[in-house]
C-alpha positions in Angstrom: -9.5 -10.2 -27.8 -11.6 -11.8 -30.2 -15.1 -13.1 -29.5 -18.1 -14.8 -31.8 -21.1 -13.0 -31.2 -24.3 -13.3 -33.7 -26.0 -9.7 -34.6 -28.9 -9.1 -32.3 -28.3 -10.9 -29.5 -27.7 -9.8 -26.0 -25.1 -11.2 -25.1 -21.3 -13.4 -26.4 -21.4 -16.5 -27.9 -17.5 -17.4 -26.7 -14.7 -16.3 -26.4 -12.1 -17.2 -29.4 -8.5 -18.6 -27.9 -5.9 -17.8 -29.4 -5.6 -20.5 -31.4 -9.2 -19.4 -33.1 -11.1 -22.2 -31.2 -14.0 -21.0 -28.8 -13.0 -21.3 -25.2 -14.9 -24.1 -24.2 -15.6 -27.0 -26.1 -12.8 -25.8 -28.2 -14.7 -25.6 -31.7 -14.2 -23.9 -35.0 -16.6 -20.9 -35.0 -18.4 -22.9 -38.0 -18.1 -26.2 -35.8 -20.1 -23.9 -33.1 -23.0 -22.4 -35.3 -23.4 -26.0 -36.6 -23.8 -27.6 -33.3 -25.5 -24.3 -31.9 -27.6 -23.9 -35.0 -26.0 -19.6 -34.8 -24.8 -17.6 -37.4 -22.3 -16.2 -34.8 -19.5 -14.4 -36.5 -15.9 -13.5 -34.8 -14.9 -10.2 -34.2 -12.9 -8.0 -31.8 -14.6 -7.4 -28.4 -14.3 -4.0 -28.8 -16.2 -4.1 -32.2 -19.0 -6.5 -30.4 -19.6 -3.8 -27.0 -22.1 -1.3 -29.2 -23.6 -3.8 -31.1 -24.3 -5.6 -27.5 -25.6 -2.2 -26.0 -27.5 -2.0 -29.7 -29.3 -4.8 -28.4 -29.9 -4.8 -25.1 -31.6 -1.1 -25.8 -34.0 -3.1 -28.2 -34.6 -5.9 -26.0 -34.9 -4.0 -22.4 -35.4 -0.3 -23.2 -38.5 1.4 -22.9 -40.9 4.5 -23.0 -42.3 5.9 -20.4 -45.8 4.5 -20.1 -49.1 4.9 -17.3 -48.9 2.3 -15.1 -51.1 0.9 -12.5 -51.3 1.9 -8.9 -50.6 -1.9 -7.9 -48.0 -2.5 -10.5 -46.1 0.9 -8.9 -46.3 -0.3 -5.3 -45.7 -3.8 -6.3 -42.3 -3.4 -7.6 -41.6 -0.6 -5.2 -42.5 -3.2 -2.3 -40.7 -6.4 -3.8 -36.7 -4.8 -3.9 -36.2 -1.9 -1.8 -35.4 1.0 -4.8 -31.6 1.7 -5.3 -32.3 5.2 -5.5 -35.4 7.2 -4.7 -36.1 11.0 -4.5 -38.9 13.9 -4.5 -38.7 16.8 -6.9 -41.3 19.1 -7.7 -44.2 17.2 -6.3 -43.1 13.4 -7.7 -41.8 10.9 -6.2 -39.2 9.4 -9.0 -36.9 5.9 -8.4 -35.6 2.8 -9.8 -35.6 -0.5 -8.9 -31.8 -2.2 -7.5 -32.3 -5.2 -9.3 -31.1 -4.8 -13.4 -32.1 -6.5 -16.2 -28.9 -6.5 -18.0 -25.8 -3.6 -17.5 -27.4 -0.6 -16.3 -31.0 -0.7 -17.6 -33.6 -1.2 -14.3 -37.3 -0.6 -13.5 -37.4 3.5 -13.2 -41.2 4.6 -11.5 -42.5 7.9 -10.8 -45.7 8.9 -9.3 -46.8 11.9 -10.2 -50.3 14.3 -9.9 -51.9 11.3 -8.4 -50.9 8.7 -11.5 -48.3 6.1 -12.3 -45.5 5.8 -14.9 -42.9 3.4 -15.8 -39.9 3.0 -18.1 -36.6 0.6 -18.8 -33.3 2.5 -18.8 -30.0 2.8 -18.5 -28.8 4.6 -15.1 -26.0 5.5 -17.3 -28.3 7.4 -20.1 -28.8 10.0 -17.3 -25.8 9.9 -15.8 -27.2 8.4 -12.7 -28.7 12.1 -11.8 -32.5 11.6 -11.0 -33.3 15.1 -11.4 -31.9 14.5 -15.1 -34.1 11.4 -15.3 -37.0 13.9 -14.3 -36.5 16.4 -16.8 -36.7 13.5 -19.6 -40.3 12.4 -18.1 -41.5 16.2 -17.6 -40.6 15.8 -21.3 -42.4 12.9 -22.3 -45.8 14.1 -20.3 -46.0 17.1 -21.4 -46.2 16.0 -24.6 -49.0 13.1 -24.0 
């Protein structure tokens, strides 16, 4: 299936028909970066997944950083967490609402502080202990 997408972005421009008009509208792609003022180029979908997942990673993806004890509780209190667990003294979860694919909120509380970080369930394999290890990683080396 073909698709126009521009570099960088975060998500499809169209679909292309098979007729190599965009699926609504039904424009050239150059008809559809003139009118959307794009440089949108058309591609296979395939070819356009990891330069999406490229992106998102840019956009949404984070570090693990200190947060604040009301910014911790805040966003543990406004969704309930889609996953939450204690292991080795922390309290680790992530947030049920997503930014884009699999990349949430993830929190942990840990020797009385706060961290935070943008991920992708899917860079972990969904295990939280895994999740754990890679912030045991990142403070011990703070």
């Amino acid at each position: 299936m073909k698709v126009l997408y521009e570099i960088g972005k975060t998500s499809l421009e169209s679909l292309i028909d098979k007729d190599g008009f965009t699926e609504f509208g039904r424009l050239t792609p150059e008809e559809y970066n003139e009118k959307h003022h794009t440089k949108a180029v058309v591609m296979e979908y395939e070819d356009a997944v990891p330069l999406l997942d490229k992106a998102a990673d840019e956009k949404f993806c984070t570090d693990w950083v200190e947060i604040d004890e009301d910014f911790y509780f805040h966003m543990f209190e406004c969704l309930p967490p889609e996953a939450f667990t204690r292991i080795k003294g922390a309290s680790i979860w992530r947030l049920c609402e997503y930014m884009i694919d699999d990349i949430t909120q993830h929190c942990v509380e840990y020797e009385g502080k706060y961290y935070g970080c943008n991920t992708r369930i899917g860079s972990y394999d969904n295990n939280m202990e895994v999740l754990f290890g890679r912030f045991m990683g990142w403070f011990v080396s703070q």
